[in-house]
PyMOL CGO cylinders between C-alpha atoms (Angstrom):
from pymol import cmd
from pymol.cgo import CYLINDER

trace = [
    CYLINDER, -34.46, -6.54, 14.16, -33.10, -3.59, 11.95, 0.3, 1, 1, 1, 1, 1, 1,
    CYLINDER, -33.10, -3.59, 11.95, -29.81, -3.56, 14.34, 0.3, 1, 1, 1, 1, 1, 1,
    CYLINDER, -29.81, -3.56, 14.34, -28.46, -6.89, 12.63, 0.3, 1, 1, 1, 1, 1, 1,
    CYLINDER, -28.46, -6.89, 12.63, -30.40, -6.12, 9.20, 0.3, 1, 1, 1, 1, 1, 1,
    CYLINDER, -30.40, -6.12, 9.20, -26.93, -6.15, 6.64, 0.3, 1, 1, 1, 1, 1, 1,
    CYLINDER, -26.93, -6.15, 6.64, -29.66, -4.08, 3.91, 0.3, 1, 1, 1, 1, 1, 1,
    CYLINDER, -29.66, -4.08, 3.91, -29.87, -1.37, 6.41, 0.3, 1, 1, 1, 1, 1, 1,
    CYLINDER, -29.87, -1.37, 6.41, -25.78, -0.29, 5.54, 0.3, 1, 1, 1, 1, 1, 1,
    CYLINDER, -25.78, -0.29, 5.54, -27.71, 0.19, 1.77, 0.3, 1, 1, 1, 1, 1, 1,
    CYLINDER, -27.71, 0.19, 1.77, -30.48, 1.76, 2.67, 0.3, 1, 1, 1, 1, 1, 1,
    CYLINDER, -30.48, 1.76, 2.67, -33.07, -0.93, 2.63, 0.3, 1, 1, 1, 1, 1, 1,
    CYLINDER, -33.07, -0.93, 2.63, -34.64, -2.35, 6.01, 0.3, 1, 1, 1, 1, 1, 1,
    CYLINDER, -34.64, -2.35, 6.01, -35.08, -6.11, 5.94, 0.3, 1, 1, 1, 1, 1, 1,
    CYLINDER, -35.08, -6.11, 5.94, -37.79, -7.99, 4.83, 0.3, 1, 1, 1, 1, 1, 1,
    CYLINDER, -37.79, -7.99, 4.83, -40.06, -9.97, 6.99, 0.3, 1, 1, 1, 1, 1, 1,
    CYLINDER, -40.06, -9.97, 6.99, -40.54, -13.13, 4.95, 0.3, 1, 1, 1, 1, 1, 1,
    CYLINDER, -40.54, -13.13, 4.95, -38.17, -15.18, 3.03, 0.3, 1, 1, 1, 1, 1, 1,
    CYLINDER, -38.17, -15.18, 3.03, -39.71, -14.43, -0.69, 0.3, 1, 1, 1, 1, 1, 1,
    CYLINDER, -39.71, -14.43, -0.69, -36.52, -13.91, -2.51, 0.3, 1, 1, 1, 1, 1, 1,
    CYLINDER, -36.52, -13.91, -2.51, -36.96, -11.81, -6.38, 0.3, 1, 1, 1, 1, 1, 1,
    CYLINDER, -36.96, -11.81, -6.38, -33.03, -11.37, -7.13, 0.3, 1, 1, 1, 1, 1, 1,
    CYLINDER, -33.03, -11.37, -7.13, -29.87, -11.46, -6.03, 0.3, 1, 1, 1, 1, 1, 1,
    CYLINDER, -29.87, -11.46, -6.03, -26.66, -9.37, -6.02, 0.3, 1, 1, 1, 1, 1, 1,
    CYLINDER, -26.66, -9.37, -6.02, -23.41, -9.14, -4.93, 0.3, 1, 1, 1, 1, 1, 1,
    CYLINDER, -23.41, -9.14, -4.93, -24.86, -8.02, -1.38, 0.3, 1, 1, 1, 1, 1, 1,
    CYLINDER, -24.86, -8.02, -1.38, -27.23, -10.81, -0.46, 0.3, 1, 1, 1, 1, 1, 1,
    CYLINDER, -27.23, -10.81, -0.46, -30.77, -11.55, -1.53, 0.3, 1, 1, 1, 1, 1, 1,
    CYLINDER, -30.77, -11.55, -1.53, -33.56, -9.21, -2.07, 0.3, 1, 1, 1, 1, 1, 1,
    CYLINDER, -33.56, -9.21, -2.07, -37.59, -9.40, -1.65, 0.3, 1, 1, 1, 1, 1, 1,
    CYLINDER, -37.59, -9.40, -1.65, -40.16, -6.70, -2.09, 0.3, 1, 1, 1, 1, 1, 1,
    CYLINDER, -40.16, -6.70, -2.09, -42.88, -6.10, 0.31, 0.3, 1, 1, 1, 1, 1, 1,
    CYLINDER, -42.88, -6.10, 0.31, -45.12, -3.05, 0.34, 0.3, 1, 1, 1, 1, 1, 1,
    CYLINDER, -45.12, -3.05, 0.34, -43.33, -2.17, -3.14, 0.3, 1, 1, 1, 1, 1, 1,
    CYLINDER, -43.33, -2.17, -3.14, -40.34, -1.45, -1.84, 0.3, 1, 1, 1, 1, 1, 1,
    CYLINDER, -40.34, -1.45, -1.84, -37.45, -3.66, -1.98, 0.3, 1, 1, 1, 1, 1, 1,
    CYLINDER, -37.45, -3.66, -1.98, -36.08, -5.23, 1.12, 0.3, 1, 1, 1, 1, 1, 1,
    CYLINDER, -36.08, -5.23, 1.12, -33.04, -7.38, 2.54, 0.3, 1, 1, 1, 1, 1, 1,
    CYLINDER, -33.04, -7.38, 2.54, -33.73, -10.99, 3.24, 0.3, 1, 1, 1, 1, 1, 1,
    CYLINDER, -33.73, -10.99, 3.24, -31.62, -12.33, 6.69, 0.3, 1, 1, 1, 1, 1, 1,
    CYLINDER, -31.62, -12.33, 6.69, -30.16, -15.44, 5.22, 0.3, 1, 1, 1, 1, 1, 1,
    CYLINDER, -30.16, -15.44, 5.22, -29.85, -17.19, 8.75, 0.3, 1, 1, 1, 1, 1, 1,
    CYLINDER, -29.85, -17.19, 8.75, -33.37, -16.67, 9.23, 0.3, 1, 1, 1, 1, 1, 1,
    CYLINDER, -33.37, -16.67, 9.23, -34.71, -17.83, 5.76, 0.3, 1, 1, 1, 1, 1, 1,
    CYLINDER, -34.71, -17.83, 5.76, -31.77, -20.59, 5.76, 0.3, 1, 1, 1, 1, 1, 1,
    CYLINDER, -31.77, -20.59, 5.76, -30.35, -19.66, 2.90, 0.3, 1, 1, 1, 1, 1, 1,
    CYLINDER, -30.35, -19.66, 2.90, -26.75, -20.56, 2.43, 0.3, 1, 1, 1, 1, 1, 1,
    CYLINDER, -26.75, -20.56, 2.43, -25.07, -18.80, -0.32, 0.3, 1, 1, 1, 1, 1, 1,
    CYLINDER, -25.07, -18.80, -0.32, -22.47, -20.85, -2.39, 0.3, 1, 1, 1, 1, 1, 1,
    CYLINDER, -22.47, -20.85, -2.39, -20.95, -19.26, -5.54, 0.3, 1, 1, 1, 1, 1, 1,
    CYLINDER, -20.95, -19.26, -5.54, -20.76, -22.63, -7.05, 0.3, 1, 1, 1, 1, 1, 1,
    CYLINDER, -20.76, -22.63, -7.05, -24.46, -23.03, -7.07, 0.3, 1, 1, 1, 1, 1, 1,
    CYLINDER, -24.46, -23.03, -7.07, -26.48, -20.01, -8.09, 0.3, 1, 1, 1, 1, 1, 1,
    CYLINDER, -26.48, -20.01, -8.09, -30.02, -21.09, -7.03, 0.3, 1, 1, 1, 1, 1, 1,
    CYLINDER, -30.02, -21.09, -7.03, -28.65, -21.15, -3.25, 0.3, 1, 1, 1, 1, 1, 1,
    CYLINDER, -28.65, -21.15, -3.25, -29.34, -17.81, -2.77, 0.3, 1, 1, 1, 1, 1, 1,
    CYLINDER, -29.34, -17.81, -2.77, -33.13, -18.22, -3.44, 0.3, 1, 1, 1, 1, 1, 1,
    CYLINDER, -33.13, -18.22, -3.44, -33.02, -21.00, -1.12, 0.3, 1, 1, 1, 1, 1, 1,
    CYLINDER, -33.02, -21.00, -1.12, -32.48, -24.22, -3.18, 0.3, 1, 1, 1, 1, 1, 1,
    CYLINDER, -32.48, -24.22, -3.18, -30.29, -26.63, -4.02, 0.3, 1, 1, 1, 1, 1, 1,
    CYLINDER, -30.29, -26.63, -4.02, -28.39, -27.08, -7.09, 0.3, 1, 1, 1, 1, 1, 1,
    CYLINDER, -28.39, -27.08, -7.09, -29.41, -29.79, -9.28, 0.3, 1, 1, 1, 1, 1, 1,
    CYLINDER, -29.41, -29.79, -9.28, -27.33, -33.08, -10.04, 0.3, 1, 1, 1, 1, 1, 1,
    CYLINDER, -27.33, -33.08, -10.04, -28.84, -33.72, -13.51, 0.3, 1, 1, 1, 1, 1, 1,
    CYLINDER, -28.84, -33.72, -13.51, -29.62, -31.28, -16.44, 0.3, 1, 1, 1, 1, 1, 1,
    CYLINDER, -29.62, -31.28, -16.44, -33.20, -31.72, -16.95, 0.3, 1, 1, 1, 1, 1, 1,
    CYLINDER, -33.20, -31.72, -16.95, -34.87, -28.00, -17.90, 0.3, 1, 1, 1, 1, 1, 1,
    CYLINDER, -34.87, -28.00, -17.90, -38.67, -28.00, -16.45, 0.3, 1, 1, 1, 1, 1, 1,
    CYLINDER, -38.67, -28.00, -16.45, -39.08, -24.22, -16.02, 0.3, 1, 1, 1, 1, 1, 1,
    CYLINDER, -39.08, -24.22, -16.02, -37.02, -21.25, -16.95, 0.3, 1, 1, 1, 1, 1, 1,
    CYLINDER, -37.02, -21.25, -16.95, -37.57, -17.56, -15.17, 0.3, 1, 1, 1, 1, 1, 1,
    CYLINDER, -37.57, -17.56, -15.17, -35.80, -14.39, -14.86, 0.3, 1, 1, 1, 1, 1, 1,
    CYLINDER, -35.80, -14.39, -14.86, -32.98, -16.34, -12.35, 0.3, 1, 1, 1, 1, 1, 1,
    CYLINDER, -32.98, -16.34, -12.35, -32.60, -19.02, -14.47, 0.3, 1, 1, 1, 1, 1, 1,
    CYLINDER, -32.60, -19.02, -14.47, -33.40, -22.93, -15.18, 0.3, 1, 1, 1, 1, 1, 1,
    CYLINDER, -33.40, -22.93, -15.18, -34.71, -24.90, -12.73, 0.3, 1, 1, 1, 1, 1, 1,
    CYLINDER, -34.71, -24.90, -12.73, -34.98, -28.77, -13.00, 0.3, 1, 1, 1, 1, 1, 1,
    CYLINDER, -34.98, -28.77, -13.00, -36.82, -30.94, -9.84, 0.3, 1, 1, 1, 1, 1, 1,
    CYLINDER, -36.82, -30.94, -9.84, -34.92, -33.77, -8.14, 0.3, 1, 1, 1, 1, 1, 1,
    CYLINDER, -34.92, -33.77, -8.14, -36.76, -35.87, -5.34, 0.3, 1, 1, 1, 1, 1, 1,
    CYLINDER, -36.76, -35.87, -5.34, -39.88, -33.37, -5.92, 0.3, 1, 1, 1, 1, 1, 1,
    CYLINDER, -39.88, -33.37, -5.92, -37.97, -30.62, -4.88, 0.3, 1, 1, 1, 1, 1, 1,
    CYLINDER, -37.97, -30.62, -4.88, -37.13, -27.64, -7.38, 0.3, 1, 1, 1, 1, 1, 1,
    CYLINDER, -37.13, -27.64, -7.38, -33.20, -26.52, -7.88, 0.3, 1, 1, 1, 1, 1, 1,
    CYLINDER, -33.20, -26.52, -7.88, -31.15, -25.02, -10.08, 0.3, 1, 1, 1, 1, 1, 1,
    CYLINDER, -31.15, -25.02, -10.08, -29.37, -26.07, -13.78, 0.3, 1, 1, 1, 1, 1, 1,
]
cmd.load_cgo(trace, "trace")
């Protein structure tokens, strides 16, 4: 629903899966159809917390510091065979 879509203020209608690529001051963004889109954080359960910046993908952040993969958002270590953030 466009009506509650907090991209559409910006723009950008939402997107209809939960694929996050980046994040901004606004919220998380996908792309779909190459064209970037909002991603609803109530409906992709994604809970935002400045203290922990892999939240806004959608994952925890970790407890340890143990680097197994680095990308554009940043390191990413696996607890309980889960990925989250360093």
């Amino acid at each position: 629903n466009d009506s509650t879509c907090w991209s559409k203020s910006l723009g950008y209608s939402c997107c209809k899966s939960c694929n996050v690529v980046t994040i901004d001051k606004y919220g998380s963004w996908g792309v779909e159809n190459g064209h970037w889109c909002g991603i609803k954080s109530d409906s992709c359960n994604i809970h935002t917390d400045k203290k922990c910046w892999s939240s806004g993908y959608g994952y925890p952040c970790c407890s340890g510091c143990k680097v197994y993969y680095i990308d554009h958002a940043g390191e990413w270590g696996v607890e309980n065979g889960n990925w989250c953030g360093i």
